[in-house]
C-alpha positions as CSV (number, residue, x, y, z in Angstrom):
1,X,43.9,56.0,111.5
2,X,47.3,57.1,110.1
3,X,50.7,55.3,111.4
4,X,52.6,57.1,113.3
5,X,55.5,59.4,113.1
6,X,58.8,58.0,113.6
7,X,59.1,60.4,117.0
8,X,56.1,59.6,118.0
9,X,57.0,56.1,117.9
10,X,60.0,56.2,119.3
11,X,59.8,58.9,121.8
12,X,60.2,56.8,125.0
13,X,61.3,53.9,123.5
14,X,65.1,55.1,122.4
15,X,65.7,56.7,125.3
16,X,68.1,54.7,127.6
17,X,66.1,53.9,130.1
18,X,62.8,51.7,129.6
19,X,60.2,54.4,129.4
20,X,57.7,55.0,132.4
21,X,53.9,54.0,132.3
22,X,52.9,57.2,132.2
23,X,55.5,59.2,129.7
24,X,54.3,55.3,127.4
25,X,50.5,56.7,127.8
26,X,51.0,60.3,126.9
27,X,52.7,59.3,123.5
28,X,50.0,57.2,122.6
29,X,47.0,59.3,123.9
30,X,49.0,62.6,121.7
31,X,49.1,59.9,118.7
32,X,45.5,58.7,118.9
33,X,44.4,62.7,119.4
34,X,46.4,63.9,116.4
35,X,45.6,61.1,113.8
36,X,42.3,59.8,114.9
37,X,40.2,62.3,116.9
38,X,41.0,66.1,116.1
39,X,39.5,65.9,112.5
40,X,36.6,67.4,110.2
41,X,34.8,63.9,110.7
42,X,34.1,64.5,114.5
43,X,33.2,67.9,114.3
44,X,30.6,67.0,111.5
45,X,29.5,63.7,114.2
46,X,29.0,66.8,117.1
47,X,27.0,68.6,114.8
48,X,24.8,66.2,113.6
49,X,24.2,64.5,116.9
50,X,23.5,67.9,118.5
51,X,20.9,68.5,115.9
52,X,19.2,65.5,116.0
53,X,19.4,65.7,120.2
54,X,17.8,68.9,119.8
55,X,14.9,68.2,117.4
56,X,13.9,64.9,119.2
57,X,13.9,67.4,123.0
58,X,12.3,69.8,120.8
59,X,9.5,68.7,119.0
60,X,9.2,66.2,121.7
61,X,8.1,69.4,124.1
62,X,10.6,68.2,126.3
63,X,12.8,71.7,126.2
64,X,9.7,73.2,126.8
65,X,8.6,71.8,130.1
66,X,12.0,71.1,131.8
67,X,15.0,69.4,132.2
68,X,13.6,66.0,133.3
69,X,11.0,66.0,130.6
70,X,13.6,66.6,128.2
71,X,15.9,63.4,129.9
72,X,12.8,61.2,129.1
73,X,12.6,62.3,125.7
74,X,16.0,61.7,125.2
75,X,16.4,58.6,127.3
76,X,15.4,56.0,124.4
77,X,17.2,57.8,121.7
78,X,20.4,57.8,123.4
79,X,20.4,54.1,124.1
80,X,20.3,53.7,120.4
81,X,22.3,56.7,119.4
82,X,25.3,56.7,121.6
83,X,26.5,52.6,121.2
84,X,26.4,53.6,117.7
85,X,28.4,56.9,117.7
86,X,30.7,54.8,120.1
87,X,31.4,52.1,117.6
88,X,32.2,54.8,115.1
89,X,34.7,56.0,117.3
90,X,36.4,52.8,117.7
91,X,35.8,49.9,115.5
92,X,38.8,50.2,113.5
93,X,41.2,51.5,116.5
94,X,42.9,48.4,116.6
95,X,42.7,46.5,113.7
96,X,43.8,49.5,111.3
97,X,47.2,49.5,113.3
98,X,47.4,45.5,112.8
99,X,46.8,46.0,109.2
100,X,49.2,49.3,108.6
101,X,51.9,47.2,110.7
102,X,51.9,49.5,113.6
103,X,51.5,46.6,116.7
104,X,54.7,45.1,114.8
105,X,56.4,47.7,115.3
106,X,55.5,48.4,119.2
107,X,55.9,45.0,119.5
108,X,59.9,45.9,119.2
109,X,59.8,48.1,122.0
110,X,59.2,48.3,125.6
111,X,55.0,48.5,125.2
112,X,53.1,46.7,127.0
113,X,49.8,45.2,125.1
114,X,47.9,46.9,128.3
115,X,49.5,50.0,127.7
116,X,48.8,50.4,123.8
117,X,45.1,49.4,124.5
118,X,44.9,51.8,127.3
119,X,46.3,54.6,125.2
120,X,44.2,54.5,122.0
121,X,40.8,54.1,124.5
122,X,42.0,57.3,126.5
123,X,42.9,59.1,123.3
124,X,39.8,57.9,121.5
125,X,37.5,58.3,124.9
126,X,38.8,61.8,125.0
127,X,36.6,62.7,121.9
128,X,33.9,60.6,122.2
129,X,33.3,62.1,126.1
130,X,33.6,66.0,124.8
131,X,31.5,65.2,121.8
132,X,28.6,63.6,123.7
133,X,28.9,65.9,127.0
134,X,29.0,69.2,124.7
135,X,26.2,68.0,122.7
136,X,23.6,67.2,125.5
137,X,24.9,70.5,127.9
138,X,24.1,72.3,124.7
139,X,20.1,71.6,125.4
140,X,20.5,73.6,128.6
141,X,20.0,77.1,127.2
142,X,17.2,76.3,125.5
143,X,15.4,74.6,128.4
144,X,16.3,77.5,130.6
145,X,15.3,80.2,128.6
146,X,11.9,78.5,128.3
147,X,12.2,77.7,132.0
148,X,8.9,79.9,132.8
149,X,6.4,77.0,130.9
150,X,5.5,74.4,132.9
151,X,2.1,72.3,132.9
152,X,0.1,71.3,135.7
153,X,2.4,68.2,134.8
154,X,4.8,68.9,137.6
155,X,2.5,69.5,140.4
156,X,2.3,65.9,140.9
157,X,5.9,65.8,141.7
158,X,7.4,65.8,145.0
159,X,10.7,67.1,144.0
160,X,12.1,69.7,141.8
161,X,13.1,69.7,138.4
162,X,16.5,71.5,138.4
163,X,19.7,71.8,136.1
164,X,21.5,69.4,138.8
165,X,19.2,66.6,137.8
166,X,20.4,67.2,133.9
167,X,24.1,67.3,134.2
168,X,23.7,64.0,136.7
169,X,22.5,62.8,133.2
170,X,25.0,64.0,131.5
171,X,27.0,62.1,133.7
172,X,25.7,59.0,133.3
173,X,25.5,59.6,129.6
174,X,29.1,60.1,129.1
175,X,30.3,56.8,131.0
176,X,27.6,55.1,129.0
177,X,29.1,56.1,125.8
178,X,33.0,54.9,127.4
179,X,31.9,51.8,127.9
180,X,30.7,51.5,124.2
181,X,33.6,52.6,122.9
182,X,35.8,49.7,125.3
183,X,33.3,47.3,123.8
184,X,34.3,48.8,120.2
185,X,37.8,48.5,121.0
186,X,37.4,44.8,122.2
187,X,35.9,44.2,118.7
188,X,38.3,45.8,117.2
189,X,41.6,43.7,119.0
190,X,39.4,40.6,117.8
191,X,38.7,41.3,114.0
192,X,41.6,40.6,111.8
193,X,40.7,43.0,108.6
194,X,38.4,46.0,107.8
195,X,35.8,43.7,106.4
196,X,35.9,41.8,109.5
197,X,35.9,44.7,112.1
198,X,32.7,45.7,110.2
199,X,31.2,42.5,110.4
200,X,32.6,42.9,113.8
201,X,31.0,45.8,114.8
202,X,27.5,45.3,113.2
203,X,27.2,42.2,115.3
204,X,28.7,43.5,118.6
205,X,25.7,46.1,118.3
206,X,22.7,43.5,117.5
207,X,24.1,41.6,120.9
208,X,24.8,45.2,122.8
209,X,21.3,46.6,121.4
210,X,18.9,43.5,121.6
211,X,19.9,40.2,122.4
212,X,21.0,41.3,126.0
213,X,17.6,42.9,126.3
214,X,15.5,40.2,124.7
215,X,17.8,37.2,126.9
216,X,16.5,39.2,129.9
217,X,12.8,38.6,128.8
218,X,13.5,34.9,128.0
219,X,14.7,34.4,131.4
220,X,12.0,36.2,133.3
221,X,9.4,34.3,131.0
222,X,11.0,30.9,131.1
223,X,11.4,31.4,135.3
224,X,15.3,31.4,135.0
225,X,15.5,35.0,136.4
226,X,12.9,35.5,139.2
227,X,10.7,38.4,138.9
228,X,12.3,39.2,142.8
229,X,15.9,39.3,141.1
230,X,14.8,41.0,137.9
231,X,15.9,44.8,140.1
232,X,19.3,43.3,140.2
233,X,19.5,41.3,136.8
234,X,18.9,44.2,134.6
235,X,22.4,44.9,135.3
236,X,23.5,42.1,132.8
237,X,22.8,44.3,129.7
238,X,24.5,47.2,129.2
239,X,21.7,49.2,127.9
240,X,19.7,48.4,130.7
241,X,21.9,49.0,133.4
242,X,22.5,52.6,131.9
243,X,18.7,53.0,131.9
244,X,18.1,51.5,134.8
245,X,21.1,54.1,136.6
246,X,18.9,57.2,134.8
247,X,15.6,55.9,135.8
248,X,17.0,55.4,139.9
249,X,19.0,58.6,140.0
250,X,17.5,61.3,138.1
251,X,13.7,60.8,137.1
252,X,12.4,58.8,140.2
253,X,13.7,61.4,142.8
254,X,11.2,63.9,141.3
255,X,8.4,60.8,140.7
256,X,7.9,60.4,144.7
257,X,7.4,56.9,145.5
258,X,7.0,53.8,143.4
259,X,8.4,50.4,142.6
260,X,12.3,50.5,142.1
261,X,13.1,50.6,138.1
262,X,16.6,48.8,138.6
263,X,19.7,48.7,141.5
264,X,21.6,51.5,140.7
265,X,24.5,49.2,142.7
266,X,24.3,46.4,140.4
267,X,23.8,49.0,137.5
268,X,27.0,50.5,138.2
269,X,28.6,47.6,139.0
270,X,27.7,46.3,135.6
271,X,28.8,48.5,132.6
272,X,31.9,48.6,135.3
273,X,32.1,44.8,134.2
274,X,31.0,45.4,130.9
275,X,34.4,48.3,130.6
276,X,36.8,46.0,132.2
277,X,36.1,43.6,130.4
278,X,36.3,44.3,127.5
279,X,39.4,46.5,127.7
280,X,41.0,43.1,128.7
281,X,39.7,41.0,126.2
282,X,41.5,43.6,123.6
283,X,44.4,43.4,125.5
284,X,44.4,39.8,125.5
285,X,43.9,40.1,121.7
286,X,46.1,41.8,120.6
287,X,48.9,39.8,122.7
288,X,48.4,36.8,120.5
């Protein structure tokens, strides 16, 4: 990510007055858009990860059947594909702007550490929300033009597989990927070179991807997490609060009755942790 232009910079920060939160935000959302986000790179990341969403919903038969087959084919590939995608989008955010000298010099004006965190996620989220929501609202004309196969499959269900279910997974989908990216930009307020945002970012993913996951297993096995409370305590790990939220609110209303997957309160409530969090960790971070 480039430095930015001197009136870019200093926009709000010459003028006379100390500059608003807002008019602060919109300088930094228009820098992170213009040097960081509207580029060849993103549109070749769209393309790819619409191709690849399509020939897993594909050849999967999920496009074929319906819109809730085709979340359950996509449901695993997306836990794996979207923290990475989201790390892509902002591993570097911060620590390339320490390294080019760019916190030094908002550091001489009236900004906030708050405010320059919150304006290179927005900017950043910004992309990383229109790439992934595009990408998977894409699969909807092919599932609807295929709309008149459907398999004795579906006359176990007691609802109906409909378009609302899909963009309620879209939904889901997108804040899922937002609160990767927060997670990248927490590793990225924390590394203090490229090498180490890499490092960074490879070992923010092996925690985010499996050691939440696998902790949860330990504690079930082990009795720390009672098999009563394990509804609730799936919330701990990202990644299984997000499938636990898809499971609750799009593929069991169609499933009829059955025990609950996850809470889709303490789900939520979760990545909301998981968000905060780590937007004030970077925050924090970058304050030192």
């Amino acid at each position: 990510m480039s430095a930015p232009t001197e009136s870019d910079a200093c926009e709000t920060a010459t003028s006379p007055r100390t500059p608003n939160t807002l008019v602060t935000l919109r300088a930094l959302i228009r820098r992170e858009l213009s040097t960081a986000v509207l580029d060849r790179t993103d549109i070749g990341v769209w393309i790819g990860f619409t191709g690849v969403l399509f020939g897993i919903a594909w050849f999967g038969g999920g496009v074929q059947v319906g819109y809730v087959s085709t979340i359950i084919d996509l449901l695993t590939p997306l836990e794996l594909l979207i923290p990475v995608i989201a790390f892509a989008f902002g591993y570097r955010a911060i620590v390339d702007d320490e390294r080019r000298g760019v916190l030094d010099v908002l550091r001489t004006y009236p900004v906030s550490s708050w405010q320059v965190v919150v304006g290179v996620y927005l900017g950043r989220a910004i992309g990383l929300a229109a790439i992934v929501s595009t990408a998977l609202s894409a699969l909807m004309f092919p599932i609807f033009v295929t709309e008149s196969y459907r398999p004795v499959f579906y006359a176990t269900h007691t609802g109906a597989d409909s378009p609302g279910l899909y963009l309620r997974f879209v939904v889901l989908t997108v804040g899922f990927a937002l609160v990767m990216l927060a997670v990248a930009i927490a590793m990225s307020a924390l590394a203090s070179a490229a090498r180490t945002a890499i490092a960074a970012a490879v070992a923010s993913l092996f925690v985010v991807l499996f050691v939440a996951d696998i902790a949860l297993v330990f504690g079930v096995a082990r009795g720390v997490i009672a098999e009563t409370s394990l509804v609730s305590s799936l919330a701990i790990s990202p990644l299984s609060a997000y499938r636990g939220l898809v499971f609750e609110t799009t593929i069991a209303v169609t499933a009829g009755t059955g025990p609950r997957m996850a809470s889709p309160v303490a789900s939520a409530v979760g990545l909301g942790i998981w968000w905060l969090g780590s937007l004030a960790v970077a925050a924090v971070a970058i304050r030192r």
